[in-house]
C-alpha positions as a LaTeX table, in Angstrom:
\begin{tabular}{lrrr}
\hline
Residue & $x$ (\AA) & $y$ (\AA) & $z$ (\AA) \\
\hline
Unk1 & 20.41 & 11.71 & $-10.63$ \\
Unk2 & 17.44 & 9.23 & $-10.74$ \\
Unk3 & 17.20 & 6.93 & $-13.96$ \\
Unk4 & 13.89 & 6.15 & $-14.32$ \\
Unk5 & 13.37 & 2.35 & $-14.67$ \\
Unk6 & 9.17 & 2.55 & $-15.27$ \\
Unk7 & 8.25 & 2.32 & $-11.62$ \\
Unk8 & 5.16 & 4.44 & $-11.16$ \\
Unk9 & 3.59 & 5.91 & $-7.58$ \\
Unk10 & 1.83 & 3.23 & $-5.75$ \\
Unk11 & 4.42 & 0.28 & $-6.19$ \\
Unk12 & 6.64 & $-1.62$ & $-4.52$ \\
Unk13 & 9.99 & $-0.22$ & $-5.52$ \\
Unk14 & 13.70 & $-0.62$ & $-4.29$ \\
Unk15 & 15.87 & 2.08 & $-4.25$ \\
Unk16 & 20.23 & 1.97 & $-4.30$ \\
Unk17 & 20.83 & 4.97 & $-2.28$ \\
Unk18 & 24.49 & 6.90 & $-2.92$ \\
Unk19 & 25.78 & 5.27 & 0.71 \\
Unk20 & 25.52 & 1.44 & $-0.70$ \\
Unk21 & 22.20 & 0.92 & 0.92 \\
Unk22 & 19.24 & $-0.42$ & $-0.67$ \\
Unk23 & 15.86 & $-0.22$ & 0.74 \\
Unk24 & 12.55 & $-1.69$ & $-0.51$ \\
Unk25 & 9.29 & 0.46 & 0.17 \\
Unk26 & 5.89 & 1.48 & $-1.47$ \\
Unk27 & 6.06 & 4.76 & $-3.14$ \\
Unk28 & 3.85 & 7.06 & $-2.55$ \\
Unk29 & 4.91 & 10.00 & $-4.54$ \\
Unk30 & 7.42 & 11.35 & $-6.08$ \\
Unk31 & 8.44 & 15.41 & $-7.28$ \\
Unk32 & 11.41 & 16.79 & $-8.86$ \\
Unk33 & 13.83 & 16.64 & $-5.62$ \\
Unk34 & 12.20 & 13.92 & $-3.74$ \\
Unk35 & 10.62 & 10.82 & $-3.29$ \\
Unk36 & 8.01 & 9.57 & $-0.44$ \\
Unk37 & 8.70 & 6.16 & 0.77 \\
Unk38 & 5.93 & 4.27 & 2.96 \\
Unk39 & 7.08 & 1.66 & 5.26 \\
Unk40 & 10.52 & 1.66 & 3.84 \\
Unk41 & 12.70 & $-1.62$ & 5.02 \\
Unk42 & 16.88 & $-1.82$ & 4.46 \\
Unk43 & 18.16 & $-4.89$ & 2.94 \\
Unk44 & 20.65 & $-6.27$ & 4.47 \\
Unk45 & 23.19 & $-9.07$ & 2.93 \\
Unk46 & 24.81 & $-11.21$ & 5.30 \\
Unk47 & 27.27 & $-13.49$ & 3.81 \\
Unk48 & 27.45 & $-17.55$ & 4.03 \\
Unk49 & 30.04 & $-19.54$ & 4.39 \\
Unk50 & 32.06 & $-20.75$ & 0.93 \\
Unk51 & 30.10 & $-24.08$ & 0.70 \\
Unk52 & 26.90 & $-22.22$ & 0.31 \\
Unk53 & 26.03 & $-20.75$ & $-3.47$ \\
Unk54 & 23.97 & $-17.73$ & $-1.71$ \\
Unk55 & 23.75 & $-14.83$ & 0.56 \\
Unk56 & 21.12 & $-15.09$ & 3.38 \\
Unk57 & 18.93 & $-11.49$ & 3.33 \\
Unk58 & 17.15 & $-10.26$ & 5.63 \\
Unk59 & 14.99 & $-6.44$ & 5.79 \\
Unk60 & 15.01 & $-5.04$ & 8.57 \\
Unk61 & 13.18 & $-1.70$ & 9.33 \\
Unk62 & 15.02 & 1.57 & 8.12 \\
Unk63 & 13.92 & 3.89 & 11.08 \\
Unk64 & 12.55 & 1.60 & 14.30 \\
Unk65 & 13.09 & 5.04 & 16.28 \\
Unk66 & 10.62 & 7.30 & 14.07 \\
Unk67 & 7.03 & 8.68 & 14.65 \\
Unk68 & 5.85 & 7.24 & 11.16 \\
Unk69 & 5.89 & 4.68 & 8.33 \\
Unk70 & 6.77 & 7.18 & 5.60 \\
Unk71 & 10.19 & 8.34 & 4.94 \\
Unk72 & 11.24 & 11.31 & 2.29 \\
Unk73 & 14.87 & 10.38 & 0.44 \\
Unk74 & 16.07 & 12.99 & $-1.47$ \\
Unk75 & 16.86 & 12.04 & $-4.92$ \\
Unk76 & 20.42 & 13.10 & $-5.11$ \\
Unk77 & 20.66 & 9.88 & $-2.64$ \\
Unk78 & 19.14 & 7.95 & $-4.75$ \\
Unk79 & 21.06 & 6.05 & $-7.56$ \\
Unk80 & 18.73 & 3.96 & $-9.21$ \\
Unk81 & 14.92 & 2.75 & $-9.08$ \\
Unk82 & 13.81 & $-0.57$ & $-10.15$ \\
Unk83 & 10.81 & $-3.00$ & $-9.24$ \\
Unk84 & 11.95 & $-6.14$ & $-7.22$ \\
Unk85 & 11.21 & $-9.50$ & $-7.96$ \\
Unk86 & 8.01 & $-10.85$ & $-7.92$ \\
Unk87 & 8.50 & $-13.11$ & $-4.27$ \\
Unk88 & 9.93 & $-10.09$ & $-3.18$ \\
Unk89 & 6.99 & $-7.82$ & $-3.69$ \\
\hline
\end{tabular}
């Protein structure tokens, strides 16, 4: 089930999908079973080595293969919305 964390059509949201991926995307709309994602792009977390205090991460783009920029995620994927960070967005 979505939990609704005030993110409204038009922003820059990220999403924490069921599988442990998160993606970052505009969205463009959103119904009772869906949600529209334009140009959505995966986070990925690569670890650094124990000295270091941070991950590295880097997006990279969630369908390179596909026709178009817009992706529809079913909401029973989706965990969670939220906005990310401002140097993020």
């Amino acid at each position: 089930m979505l939990i609704d964390k005030g993110v409204s059509e038009g922003e820059v949201i990220t999403l924490k999908l069921t599988s442990g991926e998160e993606i970052i995307g505009d969205m463009i709309a959103e119904d009772s079973v869906s949600c529209l994602v334009d140009r959505p792009l995966k986070v990925i977390y690569v670890p650094r080595p124990i000295t270091a205090k941070t991950s590295q991460i880097f997006l990279h783009e969630l369908s390179p293969f596909s026709d178009g920029d817009t992706i529809t995620i079913p909401k029973h994927h989706v965990m969670y919305t939220s906005k990310p960070r401002q140097e993020v967005d």
